[in-house]
C-alpha positions in Angstrom: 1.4 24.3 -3.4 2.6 22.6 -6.7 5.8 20.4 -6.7 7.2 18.3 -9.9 7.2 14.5 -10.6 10.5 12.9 -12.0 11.9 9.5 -12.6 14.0 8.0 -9.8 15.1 4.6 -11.3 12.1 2.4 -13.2 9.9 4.3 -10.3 8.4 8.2 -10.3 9.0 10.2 -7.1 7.3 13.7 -6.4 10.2 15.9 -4.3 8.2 17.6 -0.9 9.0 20.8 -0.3 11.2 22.1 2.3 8.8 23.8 3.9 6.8 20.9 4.6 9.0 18.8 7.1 9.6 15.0 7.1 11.0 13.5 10.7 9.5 10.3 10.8 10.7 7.3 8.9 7.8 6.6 7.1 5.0 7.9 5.3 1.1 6.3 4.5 -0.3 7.4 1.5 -4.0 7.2 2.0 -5.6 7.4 -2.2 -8.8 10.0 -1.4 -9.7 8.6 -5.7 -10.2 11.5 -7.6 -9.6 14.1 -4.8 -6.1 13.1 -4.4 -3.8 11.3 -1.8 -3.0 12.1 1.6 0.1 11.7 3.5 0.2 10.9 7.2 3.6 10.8 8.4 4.3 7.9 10.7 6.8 8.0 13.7 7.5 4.6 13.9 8.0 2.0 11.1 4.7 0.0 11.0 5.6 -4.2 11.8 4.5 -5.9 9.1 2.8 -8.5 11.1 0.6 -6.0 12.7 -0.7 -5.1 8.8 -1.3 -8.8 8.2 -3.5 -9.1 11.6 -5.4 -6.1 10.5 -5.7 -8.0 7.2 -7.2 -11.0 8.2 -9.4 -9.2 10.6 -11.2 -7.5 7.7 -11.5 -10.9 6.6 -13.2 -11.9 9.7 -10.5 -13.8 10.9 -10.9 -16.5 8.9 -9.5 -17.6 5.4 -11.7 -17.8 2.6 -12.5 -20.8 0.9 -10.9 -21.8 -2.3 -13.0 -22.3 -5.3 -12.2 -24.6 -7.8 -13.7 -25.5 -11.0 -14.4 -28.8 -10.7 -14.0 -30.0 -14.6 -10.6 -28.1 -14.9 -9.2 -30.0 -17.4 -4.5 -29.8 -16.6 -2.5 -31.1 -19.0 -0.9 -34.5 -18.7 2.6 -34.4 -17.7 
């Protein structure tokens, strides 16, 4: 199935085809790299807090450490 890309504002959209039906009110796009993308319709909207725990446990739960250069030379005010 082919569809067309256009410009919706500064962004591009691709328009789905009818005959593949939206209901829920969002949509994951999952990038496959040069296979494609994949979109998993989701029925409920994600809570963004949920993504950021998911985010720091792939960090291990734990922030990394900041590295600094330690002769970073700032100018004077």
């Amino acid at each position: 199935m082919r569809t067309r890309i256009f410009k919706s504002g500064n962004s591009k959209a691709v328009r789905i085809p009818a005959s593949i039906r939206l209901s829920g009110p969002e949509v994951e796009i999952v990038d496959l790299g040069k296979d494609g993308v994949l979109l998993k319709e989701l029925q409920q909207p994600r809570d963004p807090w949920d993504l950021f725990r998911e985010g720091l446990a792939e960090l291990g739960g734990e922030w990394p450490d900041r590295v600094q250069e330690k002769d970073s030379k700032r100018p004077e005010w």
